[in-house]
Structures are given as structure tokens and as C-alpha cells.
VMD Tcl script that draws the C-alpha trace (Angstrom):
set ca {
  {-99.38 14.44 73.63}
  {-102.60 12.63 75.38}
  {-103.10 12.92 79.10}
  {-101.85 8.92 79.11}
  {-98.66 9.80 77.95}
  {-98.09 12.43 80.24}
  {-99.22 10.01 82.79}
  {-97.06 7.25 82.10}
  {-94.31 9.83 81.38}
  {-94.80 11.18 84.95}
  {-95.23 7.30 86.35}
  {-91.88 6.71 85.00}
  {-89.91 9.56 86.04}
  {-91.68 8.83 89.63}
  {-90.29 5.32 89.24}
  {-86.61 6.10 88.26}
  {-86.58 8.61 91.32}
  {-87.93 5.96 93.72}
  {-85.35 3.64 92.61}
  {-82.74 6.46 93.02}
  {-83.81 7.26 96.48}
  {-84.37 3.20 97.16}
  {-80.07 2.97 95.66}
  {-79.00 5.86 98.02}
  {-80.09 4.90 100.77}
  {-79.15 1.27 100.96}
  {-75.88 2.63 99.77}
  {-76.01 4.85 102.91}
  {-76.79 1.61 105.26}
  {-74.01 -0.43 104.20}
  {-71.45 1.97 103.85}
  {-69.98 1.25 107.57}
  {-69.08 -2.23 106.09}
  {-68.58 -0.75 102.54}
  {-64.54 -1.88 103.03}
  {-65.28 -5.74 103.66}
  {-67.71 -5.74 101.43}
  {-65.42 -4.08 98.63}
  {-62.47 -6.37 99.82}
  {-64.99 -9.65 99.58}
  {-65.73 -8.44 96.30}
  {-62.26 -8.42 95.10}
  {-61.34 -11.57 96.47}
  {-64.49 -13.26 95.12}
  {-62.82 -12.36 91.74}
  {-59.40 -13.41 92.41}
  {-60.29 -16.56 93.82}
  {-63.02 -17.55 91.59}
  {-60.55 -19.98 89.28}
  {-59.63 -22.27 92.35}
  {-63.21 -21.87 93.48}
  {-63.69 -23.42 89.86}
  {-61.41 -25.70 90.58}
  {-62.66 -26.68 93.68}
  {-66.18 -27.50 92.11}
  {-64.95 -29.53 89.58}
  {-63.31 -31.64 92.32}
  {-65.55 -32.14 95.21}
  {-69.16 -33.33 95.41}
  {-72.50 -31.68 96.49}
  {-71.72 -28.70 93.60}
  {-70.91 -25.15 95.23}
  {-71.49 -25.02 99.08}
  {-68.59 -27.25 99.39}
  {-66.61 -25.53 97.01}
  {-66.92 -22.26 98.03}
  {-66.47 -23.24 101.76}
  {-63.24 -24.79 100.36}
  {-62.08 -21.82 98.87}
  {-62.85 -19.13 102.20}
  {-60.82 -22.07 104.60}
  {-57.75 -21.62 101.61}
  {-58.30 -17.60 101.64}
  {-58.35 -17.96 105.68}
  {-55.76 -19.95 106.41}
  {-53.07 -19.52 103.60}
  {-53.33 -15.60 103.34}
  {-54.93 -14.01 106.21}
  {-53.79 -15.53 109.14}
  {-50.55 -15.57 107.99}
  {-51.20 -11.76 106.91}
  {-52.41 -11.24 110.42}
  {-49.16 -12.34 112.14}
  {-46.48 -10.55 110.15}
  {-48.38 -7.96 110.42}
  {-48.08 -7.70 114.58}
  {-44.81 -8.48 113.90}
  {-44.30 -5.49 111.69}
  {-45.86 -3.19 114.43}
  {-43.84 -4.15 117.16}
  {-41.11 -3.34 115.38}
  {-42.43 0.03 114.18}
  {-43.43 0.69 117.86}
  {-39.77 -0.49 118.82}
  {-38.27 1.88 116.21}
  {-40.36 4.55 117.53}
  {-39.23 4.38 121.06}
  {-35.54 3.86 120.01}
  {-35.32 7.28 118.14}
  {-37.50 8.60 120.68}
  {-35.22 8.23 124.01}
  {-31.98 8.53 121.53}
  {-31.29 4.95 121.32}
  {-31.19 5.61 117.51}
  {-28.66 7.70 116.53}
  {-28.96 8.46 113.40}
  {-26.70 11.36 113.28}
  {-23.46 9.24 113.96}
  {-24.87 6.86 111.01}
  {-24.57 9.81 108.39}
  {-21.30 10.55 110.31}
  {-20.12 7.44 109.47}
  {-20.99 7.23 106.14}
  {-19.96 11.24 105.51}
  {-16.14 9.76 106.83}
  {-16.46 7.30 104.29}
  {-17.16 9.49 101.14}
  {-14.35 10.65 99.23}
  {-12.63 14.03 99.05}
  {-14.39 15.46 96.29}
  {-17.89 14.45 97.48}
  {-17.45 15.59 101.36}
  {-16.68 19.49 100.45}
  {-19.51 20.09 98.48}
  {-22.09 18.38 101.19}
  {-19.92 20.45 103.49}
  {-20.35 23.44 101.96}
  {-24.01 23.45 102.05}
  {-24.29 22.38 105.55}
  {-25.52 18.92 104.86}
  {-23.02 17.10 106.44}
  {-24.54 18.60 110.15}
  {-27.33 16.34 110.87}
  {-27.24 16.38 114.51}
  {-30.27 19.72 114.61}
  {-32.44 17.46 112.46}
  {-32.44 14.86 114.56}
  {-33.00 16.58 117.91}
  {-36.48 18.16 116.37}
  {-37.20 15.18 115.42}
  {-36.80 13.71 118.43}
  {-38.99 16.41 119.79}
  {-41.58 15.84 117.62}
  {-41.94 11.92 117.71}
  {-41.78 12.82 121.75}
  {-45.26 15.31 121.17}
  {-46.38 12.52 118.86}
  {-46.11 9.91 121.44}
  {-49.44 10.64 123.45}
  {-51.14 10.78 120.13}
  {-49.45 6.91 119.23}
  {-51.02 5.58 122.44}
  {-54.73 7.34 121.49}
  {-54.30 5.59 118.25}
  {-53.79 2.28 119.56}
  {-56.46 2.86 122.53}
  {-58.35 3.39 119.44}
  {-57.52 0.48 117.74}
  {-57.53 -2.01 120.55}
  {-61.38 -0.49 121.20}
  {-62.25 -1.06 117.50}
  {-61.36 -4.60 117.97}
  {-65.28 -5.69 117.89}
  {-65.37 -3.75 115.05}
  {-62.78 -5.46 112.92}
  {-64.04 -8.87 114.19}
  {-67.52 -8.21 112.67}
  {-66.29 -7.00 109.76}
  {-63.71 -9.76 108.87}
  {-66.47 -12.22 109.89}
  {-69.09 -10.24 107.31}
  {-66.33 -10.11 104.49}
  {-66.19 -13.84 104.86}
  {-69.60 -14.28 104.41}
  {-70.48 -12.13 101.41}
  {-66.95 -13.40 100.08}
  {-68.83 -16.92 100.21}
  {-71.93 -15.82 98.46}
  {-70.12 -14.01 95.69}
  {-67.83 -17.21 95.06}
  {-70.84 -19.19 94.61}
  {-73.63 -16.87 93.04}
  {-70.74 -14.33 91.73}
  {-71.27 -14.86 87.92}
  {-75.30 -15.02 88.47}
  {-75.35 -12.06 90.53}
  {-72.62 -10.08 87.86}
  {-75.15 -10.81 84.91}
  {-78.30 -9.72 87.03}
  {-75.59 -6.12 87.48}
  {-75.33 -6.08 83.60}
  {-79.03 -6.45 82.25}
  {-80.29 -4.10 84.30}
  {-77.84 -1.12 83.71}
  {-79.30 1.35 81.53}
  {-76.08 0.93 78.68}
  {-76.33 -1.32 75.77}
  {-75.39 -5.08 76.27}
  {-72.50 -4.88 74.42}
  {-71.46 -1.76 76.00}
  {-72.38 -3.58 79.39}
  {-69.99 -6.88 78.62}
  {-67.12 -4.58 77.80}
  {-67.28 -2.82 80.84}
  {-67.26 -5.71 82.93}
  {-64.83 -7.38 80.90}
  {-62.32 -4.35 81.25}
  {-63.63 -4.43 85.24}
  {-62.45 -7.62 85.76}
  {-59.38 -7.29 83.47}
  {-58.46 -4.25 85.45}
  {-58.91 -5.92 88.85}
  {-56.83 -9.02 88.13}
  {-53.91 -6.79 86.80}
  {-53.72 -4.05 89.71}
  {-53.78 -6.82 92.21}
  {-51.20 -9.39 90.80}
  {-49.05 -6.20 89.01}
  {-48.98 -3.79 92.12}
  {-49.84 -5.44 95.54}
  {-48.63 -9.35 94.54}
  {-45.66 -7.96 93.03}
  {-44.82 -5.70 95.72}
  {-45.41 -8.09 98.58}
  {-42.98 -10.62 96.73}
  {-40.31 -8.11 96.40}
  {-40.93 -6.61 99.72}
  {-40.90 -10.31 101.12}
  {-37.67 -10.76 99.42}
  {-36.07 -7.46 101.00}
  {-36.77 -8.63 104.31}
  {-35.36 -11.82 103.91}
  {-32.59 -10.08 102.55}
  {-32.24 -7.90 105.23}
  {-32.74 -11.07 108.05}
  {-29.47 -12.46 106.40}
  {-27.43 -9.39 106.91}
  {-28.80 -9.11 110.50}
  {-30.40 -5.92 110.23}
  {-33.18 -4.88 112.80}
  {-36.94 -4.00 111.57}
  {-36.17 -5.98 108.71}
  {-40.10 -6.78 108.39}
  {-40.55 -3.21 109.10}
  {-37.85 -2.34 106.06}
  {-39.49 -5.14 103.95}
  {-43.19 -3.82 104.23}
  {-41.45 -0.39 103.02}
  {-39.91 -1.67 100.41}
  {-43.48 -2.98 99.07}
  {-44.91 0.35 99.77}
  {-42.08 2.04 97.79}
  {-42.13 -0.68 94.50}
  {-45.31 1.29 93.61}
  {-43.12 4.14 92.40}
  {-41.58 3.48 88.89}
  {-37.59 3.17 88.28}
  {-36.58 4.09 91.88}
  {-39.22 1.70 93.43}
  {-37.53 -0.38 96.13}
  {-33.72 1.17 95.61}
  {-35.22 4.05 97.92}
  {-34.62 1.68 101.25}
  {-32.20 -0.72 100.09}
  {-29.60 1.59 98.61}
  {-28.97 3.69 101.72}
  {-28.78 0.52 103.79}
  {-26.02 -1.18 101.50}
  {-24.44 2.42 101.84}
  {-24.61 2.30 106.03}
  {-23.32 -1.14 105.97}
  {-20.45 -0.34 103.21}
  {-19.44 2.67 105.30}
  {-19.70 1.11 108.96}
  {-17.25 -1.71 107.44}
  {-19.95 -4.58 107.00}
  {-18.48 -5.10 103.68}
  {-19.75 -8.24 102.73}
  {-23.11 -7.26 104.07}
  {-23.11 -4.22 101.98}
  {-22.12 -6.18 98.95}
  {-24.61 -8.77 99.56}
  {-27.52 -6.41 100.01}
  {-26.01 -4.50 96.75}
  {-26.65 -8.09 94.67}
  {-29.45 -8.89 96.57}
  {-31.19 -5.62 95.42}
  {-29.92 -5.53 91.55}
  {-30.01 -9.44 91.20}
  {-32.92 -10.51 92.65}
  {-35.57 -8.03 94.09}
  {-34.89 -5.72 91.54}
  {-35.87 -8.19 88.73}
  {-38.80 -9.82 90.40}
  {-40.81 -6.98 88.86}
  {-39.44 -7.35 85.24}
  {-39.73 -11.41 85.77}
  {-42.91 -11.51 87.57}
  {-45.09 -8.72 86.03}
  {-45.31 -10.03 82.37}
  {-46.14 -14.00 83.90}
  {-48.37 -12.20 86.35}
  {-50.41 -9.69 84.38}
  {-48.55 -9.04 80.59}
  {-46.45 -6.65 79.89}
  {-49.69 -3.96 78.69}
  {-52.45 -3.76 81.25}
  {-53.30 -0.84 79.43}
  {-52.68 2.03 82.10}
  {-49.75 3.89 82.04}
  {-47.01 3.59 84.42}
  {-47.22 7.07 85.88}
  {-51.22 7.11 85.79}
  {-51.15 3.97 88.04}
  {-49.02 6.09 90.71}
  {-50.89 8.82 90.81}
  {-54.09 7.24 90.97}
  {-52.77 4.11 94.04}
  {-51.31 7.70 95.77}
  {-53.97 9.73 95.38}
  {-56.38 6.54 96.28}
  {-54.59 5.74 99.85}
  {-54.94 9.48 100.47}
  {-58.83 9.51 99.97}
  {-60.02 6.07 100.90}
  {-56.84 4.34 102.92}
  {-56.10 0.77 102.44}
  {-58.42 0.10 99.45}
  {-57.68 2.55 97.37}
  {-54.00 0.35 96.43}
  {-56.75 -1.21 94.32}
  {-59.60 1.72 93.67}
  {-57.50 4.46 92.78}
  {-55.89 2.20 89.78}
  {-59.38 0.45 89.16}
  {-61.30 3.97 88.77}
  {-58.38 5.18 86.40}
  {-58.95 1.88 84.06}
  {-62.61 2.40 84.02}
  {-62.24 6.10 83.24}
  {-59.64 5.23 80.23}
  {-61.90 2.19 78.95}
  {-65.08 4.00 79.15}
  {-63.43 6.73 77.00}
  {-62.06 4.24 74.87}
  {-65.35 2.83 74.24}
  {-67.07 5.92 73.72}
  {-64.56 7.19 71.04}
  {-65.05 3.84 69.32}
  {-69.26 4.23 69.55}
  {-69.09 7.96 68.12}
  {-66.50 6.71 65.08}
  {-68.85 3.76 64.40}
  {-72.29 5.96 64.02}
  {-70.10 8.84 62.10}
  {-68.65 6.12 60.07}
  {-72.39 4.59 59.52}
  {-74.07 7.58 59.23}
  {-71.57 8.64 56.30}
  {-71.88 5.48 54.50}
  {-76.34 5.90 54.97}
}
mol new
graphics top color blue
foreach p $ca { graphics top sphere $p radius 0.5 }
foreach p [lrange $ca 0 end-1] q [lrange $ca 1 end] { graphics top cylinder $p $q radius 0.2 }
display resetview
């Protein structure tokens, strides 16, 4: 080897670190907005076919278009977001006062419904001591009463972050805008200069965006239609925190086969056994008739019935993804599993493809 190659090879490995170093630390600079940016990101990609449709309608090509499109994304889902959301935290703060001063006795509730049981099912429950529920909830009176100086820190905390969250709606707007109108350019510019093959590159991105689209309309649209749905059902019965009970039920579709039955079954079981029958029977269809096969009726219009991640690999990872990153990992917990399967998937077929060439050679 001459002393230019080991010059250029030197010049080159100085170049990839600089670039390395150059990554990290802009990385490290926007990673206090790294959660608007993420969220613009995704909702750049969701939106982009009515931002296409948009262009193809008004004049003066993309500005207008993609303005368009952030006014539809503003005022059709956040706002509205916004204010169910306040509602839903009054009534979680309402809920949490209730049980704390013993306004909510849930103790006579199980009562109730224990009275109502048959025979057969009461001495069993008896036996084991379930049937006493009255030491549970005093604890856990106790503790929500310890908790309650740490609630009002957290919302201190949260009314002072309010600057915060204003600048960083405001900046997810922005690059949202940007990435509607220069998304495709700037997602090609991504692609040539990863160090993969092209091919390699385009499935990738391909299986990306394939992944995105599906986790988003298959977990969080899904759930917020049949956690919508609950609540409505629950407003008809005249239940309280029926937002509240609603935005639990969307939580709780994540999990497969039990998915929303784990809130709505016990309350058509309160309501049977306090002698609301026809509200009990109502939230019984309700659940089986209609939220229960929004999934199975939705899902396959939605996303298809294969998105090509396993049911109980998409709970793990949207579990294990709120526990590391909060909010956004309902989508990056799924997203990183479909990447990890695809890029395997892709792998396996590169290594059978040279084997299979190199055999034939």
C-alpha cells in the first residue's frame, strides 16, 4: 500500500468520524423538541394524500396546499383533541377527589353486586375472603390521600410547562408544513445517502411507511373509535366519567381478545346488579354489537387484515414503548418492532439470493 492510500484511507475514516460527531450532536440539540418533531413527522405521512389532494385542487402549487392541510390537521383533530381532553381530566381529577374523601364507595358497589350472585358463586368468593372489600378500599383511600400533594406538584408542573407545550405545538406545525410540502424530496435525499444498497434503501422505506400507516389507523384510530363509541355508550346509560371510561376503553383495545370487555363488562355487571336492568342490557349489546366489532369491521378497511406483525408482538412492543418513551411510543414501540422484523426479512432474503447465486457460479 502507497503512502496515498494510506492517506486517503486515513482522510476518509477522518471524514466518516466528523460526520458522526457532526450527526450526534445535532441529534443532541434537537432532542428537547425530538417529540414534535417525531409527531410532525408522522402526521406529514398520514396526511400527505389530502395534502395531494389539496394540490391538485388549489392554485399557486404547494404553499397553499400544505397550509390547507395544517388548518384541516388544526382544526378538525387537535382542537377538538384539546377539549375532550380537559374534559377527560376534570373528570379524572373529580374521580380522584370522590374516592379520596369517600364519596366513592366502592365497597358497597361489590356489595351489591356480591348480593346479586348466585348461591354457588358467593361461597366460594366467600371462602377466600374476596367478598370483604371494605380493607382494600380504606388503603386505598390512604394512599390516593399521600398521593394528593404529589397530584397538585404534577399539575403545578404542568400549568408551568405551558410555554413549553405552546412552542412545541407551534414548532410541530411548522416542520409538519415543510415535510408536507418537501416530504418526498427530503425522504429521497434520506435514501441516497444511507450507506445500504438502493434497493435495500426503497424497501426499508417502503416497509417504514407501510408500518406507520398500519400502527396508526390499526391501533390508535381504531381504538379512539371504539373508545369514542364506549363513551357514548356510557352517556346514554347516564354513567359519570364516561369520557374518562371511554379514553380507558381505547387504552385497553390495545390488548388482544379482552381489549375493551375489561371496563365495559364490570359496568354492565354494576348496573345488572344495582337493578338498572335495561342499562345493563344495553351496555351488554352495546359492547358485543357494536364496539366490540368496530375492530373486526374497521381494521381490515383500515389497514388489511396482515400488517405483518403479530398480534402479541404489537402489545408488547406499544407497552413496553409507553414505558420508555411515553406518549409516542403507541407508535415507536410497534414501528421499531416492524423495522426489526423487515430488516430481518430482508436480510434472510439477501443471504439466500448470494448462496443461491454463488451455487449456480
Amino acid at each position: 500500500m502507497t503512502d496515498n492510500q494510506d492517506a486517503g484511507g486515513y482522510e476518509h475514516l477522518g471524514f466518516v468520524l466528523l460526520l458522526g460527531l457532526l450527526t450526534a450532536g445535532v441529534v443532541f440539540v434537537v432532542w428537547p423538541f425530538a417529540s414534535p418533531v417525531l409527531w410532525a413527522t408522522l402526521a406529514a405521512i398520514m396526511f400527505q394524500p389530502l395534502y395531494q389532494w389539496f394540490l391538485r385542487r388549489l392554485s399557486d402549487g404547494p404553499n397553499k396546499a400544505a397550509i390547507a392541510t395544517l388548518l384541516f390537521i388544526t382544526f378538525v383533530v387537535l382542537l377538538p383533541g384539546f377539549f375532550i381532553g380537559s374534559l377527560i381530566v376534570e373528570q379524572a381529577a373529580n374521580v380522584v377527589i370522590a374516592f379520596q374523601q369517600g364519596n366513592l364507595d366502592v365497597a358497597s358497589w361489590f356489595t351489591q353486586i356480591f348480593k346479586a350472585l348466585p348461591e354457588f358463586i358467593r361461597e366460594p368468593l366467600d371462602e377466600y375472603g374476596i367478598a370483604d372489600l371494605e380493607d382494600v378500599q380504606t388503603r386505598a383511600q390512604e394512599l390516593i390521600t399521600e398521593s394528593a400533594g404529589l397530584i397538585a406538584q404534577q399539575a403545578i408542573a404542568i400549568g408551568g410547562g405551558l410555554f413549553s407545550f405552546v412552542l412545541s405545538f407551534f414548532l410541530g406545525l411548522y416542520v409538519a408544513y415543510f415535510l408536507l410540502r418537501d416530504g418526498k424530496a427530503i425522504g429521497q435525499a434520506i435514501l441516497r445517502g444511507l450507506p445500504l444498497e438502493a434497493e435495500i434503501a426503497q424497501r426499508l422505506a417502503g416497509r417504514f411507511l407501510s408500518i406507520v400507516r398500519a400502527t396508526i389507523k390499526g391501533s390508535v384510530v381504531v381504538g379512539l373509535v371504539q373508545g369514542g363509541l364506549g363513551a357514548i355508550t356510557f352517556w346514554i346509560v347516564d354513567v359519570e366519567a364516561a369520557l374518562l371510561l371511554g379514553l380507558l376503553m381505547a387504552i385497553f383495545s390495545l390488548l388482544p381478545a379482552v381489549g375493551t370487555g375489561i371496563v365495559w363488562v364490570p359496568m354492565a355487571i354494576y348496573l345488572l346488579a344495582t337493578g338498572s336492568v335495561w342499562e345493563g342490557v344495553f351496555v351488554v349489546v352495546s359492547g358485543l354489537a357494536v364496539i366490540g366489532m368496530a375492530d373486526n369491521v374497521l381494521r381490515p378497511i383500515l389497514v388489511g387484515r396482515d400488517t405483518g406483525i403479530p398480534d402479541w408482538i404489537i402489545l408488547v412492543t406499544t407497552l413496553g414503548g409507553i414505558a420508555t418513551m411515553g406518549l409516542s411510543g403507541v407508535v415507536l414501540g410497534p414501528l421499531l418492532a416492524g423495522l426489526f422484523l423487515a430488516g430481518w426479512s430482508i436480510a434472510q432474503e439477501y443471504l439466500l439470493h448470494h448462496k443461491t447465486a454463488s451455487e449456480e457460479s
